[in-house]
C-alpha positions as CSV (number, residue, x, y, z in Angstrom):
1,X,-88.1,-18.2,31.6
2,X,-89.6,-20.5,33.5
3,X,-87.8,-22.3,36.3
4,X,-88.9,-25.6,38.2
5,X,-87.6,-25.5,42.3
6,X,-87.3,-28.3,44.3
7,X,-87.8,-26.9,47.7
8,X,-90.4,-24.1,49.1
9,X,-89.9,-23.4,52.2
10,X,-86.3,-23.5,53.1
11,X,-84.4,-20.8,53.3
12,X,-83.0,-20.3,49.5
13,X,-86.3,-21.6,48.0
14,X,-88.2,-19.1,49.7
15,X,-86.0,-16.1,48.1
16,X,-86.6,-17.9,44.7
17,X,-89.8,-17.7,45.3
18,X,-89.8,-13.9,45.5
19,X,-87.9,-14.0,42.5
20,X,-90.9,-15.0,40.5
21,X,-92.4,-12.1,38.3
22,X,-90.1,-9.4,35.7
23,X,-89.8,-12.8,32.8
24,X,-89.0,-15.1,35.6
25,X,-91.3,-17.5,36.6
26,X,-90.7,-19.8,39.4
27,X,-92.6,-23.2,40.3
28,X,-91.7,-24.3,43.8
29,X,-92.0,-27.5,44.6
30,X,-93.1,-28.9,47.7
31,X,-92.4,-32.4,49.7
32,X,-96.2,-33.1,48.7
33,X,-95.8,-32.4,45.1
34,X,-92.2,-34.3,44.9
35,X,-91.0,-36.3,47.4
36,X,-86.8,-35.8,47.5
37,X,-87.0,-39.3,49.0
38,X,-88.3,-40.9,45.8
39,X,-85.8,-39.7,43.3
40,X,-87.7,-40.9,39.7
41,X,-90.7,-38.8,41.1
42,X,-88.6,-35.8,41.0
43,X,-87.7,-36.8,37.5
44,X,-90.8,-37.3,36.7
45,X,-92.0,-33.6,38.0
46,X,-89.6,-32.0,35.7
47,X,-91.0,-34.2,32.4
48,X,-94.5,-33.1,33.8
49,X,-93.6,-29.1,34.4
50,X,-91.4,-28.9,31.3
51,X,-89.2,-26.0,32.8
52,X,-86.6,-23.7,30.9
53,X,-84.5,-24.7,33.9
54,X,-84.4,-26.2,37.1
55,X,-82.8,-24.9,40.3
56,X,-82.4,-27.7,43.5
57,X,-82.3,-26.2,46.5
58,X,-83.8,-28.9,49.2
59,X,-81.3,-30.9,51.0
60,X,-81.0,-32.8,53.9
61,X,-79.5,-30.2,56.0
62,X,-79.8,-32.1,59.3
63,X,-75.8,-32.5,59.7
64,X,-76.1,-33.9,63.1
65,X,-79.2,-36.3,62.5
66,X,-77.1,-37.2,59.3
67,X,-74.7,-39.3,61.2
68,X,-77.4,-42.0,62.3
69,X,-79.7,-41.6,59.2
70,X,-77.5,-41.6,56.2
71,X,-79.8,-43.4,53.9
72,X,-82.5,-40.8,54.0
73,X,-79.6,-38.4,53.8
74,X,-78.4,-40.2,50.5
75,X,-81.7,-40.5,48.9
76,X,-82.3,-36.5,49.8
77,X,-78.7,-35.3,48.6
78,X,-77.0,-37.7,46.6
79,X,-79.4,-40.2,44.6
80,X,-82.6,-37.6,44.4
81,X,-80.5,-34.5,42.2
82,X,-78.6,-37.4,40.3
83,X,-82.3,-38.3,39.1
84,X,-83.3,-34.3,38.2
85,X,-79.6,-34.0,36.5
86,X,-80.4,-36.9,34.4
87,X,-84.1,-35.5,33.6
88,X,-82.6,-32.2,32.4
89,X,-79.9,-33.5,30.8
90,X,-82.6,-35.8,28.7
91,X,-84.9,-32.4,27.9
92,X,-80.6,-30.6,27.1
93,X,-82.4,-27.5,29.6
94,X,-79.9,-26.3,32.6
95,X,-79.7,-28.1,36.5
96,X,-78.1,-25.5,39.0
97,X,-77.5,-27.7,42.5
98,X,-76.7,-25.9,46.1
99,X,-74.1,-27.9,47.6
100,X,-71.6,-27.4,50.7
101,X,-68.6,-26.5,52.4
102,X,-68.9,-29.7,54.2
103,X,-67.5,-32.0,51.1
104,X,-63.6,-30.7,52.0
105,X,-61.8,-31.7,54.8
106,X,-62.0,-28.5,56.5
107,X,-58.1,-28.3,57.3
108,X,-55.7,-25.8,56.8
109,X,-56.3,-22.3,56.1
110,X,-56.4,-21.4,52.5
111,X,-59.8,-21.1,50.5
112,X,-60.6,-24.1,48.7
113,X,-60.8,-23.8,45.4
114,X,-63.7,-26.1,43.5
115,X,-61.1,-28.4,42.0
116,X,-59.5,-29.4,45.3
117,X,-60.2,-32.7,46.0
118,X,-62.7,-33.5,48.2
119,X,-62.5,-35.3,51.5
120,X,-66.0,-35.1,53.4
121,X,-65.6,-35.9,57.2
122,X,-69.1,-36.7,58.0
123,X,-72.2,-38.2,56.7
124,X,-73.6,-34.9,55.4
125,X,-70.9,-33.6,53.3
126,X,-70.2,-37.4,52.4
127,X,-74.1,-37.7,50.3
128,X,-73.4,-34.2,49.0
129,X,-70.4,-34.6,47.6
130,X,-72.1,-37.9,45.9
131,X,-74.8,-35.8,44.8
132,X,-72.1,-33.3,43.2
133,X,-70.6,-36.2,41.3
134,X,-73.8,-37.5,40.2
135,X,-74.8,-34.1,39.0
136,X,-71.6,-33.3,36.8
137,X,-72.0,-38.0,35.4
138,X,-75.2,-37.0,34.1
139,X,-73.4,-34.9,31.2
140,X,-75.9,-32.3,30.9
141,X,-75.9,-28.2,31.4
142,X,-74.7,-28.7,35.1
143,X,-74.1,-25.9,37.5
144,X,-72.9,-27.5,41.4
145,X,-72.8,-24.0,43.7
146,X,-71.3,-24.9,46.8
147,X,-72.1,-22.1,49.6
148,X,-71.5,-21.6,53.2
149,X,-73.0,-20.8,56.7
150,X,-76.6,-20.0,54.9
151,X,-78.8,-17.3,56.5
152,X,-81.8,-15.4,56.2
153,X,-85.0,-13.9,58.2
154,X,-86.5,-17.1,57.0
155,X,-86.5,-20.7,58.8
156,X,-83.7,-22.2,61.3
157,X,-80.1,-20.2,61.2
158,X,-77.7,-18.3,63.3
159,X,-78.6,-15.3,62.7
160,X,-82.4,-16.1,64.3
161,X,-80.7,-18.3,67.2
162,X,-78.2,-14.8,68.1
163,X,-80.9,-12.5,68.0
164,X,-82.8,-15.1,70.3
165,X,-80.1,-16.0,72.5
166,X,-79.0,-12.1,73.0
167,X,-82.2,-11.1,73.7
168,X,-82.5,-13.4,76.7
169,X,-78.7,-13.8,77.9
170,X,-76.2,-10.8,79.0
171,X,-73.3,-13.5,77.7
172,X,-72.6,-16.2,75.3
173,X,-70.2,-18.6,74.6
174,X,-69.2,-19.0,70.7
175,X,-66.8,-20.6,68.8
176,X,-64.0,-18.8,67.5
177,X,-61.7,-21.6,65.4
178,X,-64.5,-22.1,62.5
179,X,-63.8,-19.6,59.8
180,X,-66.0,-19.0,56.6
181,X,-68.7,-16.8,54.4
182,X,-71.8,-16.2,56.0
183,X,-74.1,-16.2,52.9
184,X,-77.5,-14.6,52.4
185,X,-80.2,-17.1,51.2
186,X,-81.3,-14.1,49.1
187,X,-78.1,-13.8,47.4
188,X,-78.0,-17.4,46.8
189,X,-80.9,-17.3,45.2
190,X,-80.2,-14.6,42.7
191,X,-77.2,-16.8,42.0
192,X,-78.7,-19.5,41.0
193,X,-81.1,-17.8,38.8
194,X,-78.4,-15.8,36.6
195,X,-76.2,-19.0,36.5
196,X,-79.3,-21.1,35.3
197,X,-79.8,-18.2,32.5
198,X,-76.2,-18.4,31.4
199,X,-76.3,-21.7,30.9
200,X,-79.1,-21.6,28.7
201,X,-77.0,-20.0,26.0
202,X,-73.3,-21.2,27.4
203,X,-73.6,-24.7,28.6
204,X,-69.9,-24.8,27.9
205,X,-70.0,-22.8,31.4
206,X,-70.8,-25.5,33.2
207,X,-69.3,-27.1,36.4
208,X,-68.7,-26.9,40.0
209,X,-68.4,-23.3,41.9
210,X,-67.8,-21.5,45.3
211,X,-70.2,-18.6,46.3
212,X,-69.8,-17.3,49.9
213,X,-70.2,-14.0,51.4
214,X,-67.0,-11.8,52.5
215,X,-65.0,-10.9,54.6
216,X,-64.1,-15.0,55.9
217,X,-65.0,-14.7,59.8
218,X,-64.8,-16.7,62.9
219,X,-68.7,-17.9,64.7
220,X,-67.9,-15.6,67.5
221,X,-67.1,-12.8,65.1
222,X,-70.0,-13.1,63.4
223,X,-72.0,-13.2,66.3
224,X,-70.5,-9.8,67.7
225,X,-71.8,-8.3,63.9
226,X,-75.0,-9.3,64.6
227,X,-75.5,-8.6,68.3
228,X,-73.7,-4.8,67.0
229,X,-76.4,-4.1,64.1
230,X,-79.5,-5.4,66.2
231,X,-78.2,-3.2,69.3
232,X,-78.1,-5.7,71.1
233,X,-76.1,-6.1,74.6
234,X,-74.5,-9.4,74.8
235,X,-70.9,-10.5,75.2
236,X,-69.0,-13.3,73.5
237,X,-66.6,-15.0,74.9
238,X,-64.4,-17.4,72.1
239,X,-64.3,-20.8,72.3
240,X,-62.4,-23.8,70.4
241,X,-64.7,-26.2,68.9
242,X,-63.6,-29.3,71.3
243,X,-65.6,-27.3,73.7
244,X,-68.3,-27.7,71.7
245,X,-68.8,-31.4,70.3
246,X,-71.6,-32.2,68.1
247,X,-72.3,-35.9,66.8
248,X,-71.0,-34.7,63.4
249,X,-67.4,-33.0,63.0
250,X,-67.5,-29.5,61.7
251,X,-65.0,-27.9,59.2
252,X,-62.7,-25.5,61.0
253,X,-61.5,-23.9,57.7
254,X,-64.9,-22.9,55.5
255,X,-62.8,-20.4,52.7
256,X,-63.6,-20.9,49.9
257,X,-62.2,-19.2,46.8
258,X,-65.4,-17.8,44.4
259,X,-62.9,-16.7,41.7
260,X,-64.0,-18.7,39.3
261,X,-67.6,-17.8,39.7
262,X,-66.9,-14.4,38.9
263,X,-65.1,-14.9,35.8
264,X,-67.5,-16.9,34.5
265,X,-70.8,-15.3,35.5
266,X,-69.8,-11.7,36.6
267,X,-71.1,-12.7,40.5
268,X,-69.0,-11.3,43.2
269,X,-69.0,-12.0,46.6
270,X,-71.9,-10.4,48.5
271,X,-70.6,-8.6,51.4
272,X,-72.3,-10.2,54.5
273,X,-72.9,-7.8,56.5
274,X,-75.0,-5.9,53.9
275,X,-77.0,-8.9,54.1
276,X,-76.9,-9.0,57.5
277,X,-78.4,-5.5,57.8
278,X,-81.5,-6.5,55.4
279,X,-82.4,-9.4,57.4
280,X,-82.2,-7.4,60.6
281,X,-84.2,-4.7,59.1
282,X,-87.3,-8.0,57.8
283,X,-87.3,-9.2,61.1
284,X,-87.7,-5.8,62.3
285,X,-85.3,-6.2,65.2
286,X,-85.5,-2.8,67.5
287,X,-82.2,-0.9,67.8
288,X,-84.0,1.1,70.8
């Protein structure tokens, strides 16, 4: 099966890249061979590769940056996967799309389910949850995954910045009102694969779903884990998120229920602290 990626070297892109090899083959696209801010090239890339299936995992990922730049943001996330959706739906081959957390309103405190409706409070989630719409208008095989609190030994995430900050600092201040999944990138990635498989022979499968790792934790919580399986000696101190402000509001509730997933493609919820332990053990962080 051959599978065309839009992305390389982010963090999911990079563990479909491993994928590649045992009947899967995966073409990773770079921003030099398709450029997410010229949508009908990215069309044109999948008429040129002729995939099996294609898998989008670039985004504009900048949720901060977002807020003052939301036309590169729209391009990236909402009018750039519209275009591949519509490509694949012309060729009838399957389009699996990463999405967010960010397009709920991130209140209350039950798991959002991928039928709630969607109330973005920011930029960010705003051109994603366009892109999601876009996706599913397109009327081909369609697969939206939304995922939470992404991390791997690969590129920019919390799990790097802890291991950074605890190495240089005996405390830390984290906050403790944001609850989700931390999800591996590698996990992710083997999502998207068996989805885009599935929906080769059951395209009446597809649709939007949630895929987050387990148990739902706080920042600072999350933080301890990590500091605990690098042995690392650094203490956390909880704080609320009006402590913390960012240009761009964060969700305080990230839950999100992956029922759905499982009953329709067997995936359960990866438990993140296995995952945690893996990337720990790639970045070979010292326990001495």
């Amino acid at each position: 099966m051959k599978i065309l990626v839009f992305g390389h070297s982010g963090q999911v892109a990079t563990e479909l890249r491993a994928l590649d090899g045992n009947g899967i083959q995966i073409i990773a696209l770079d921003r030099a061979a398709a450029d997410l801010t010229d949508p009908a090239a990215c069309a044109a890339a999948i008429d040129a590769h002729a995939p099996d299936a294609v898998i989008n995992a670039a985004a504009y990922t900048a949720v901060d940056k977002a807020e003052s730049d939301r036309a590169t943001a729209d391009l990236i996330n909402a009018q750039a996967p519209a275009a591949m959706a519509r490509a694949c739906a012309a060729r009838d081959i399957p389009f699996v799309s990463i999405s967010t957390d960010y397009v709920f309103s991130g209140a209350g405190s039950d798991p959002w389910q991928p039928d709630d409706p969607t109330d973005p409070q920011g930029v960010y989630g705003a051109t994603k949850r366009d892109g999601e719409v876009a996706v599913e208008a397109a009327g081909g095989r369609f697969a939206v995954l939304r995922t939470s609190w992404v991390v791997s030994a690969h590129g920019n995430n919390f799990v790097k910045t802890m291991l950074r900050l605890g190495a240089e600092r005996d405390a830390l201040t984290i906050v403790a009102d944001q609850i989700g999944g931390p999800t591996g990138a590698a996990e992710i990635a083997q999502a998207c694969v068996a989805i885009a498989q599935t929906l080769v022979s059951d395209p009446e499968k597809s649709g939007i779903y949630h895929f987050s790792g387990a148990p739902d934790t706080s920042w600072a919580d999350f933080a301890r884990a990590i500091f605990d399986q690098a042995g690392i000696t650094c203490a956390v101190t909880d704080i609320p998120s009006t402590d913390y402000p960012t240009p761009a509001k964060r969700p305080l509730n990230s839950r999100m229920d992956c029922g759905t997933t499982h009953t329709a493609f067997g995936i359960t919820r990866p438990d993140w602290r296995e995952s945690l332990n893996r990337i720990i053990a790639q970045l070979d962080v010292s326990k001495d």
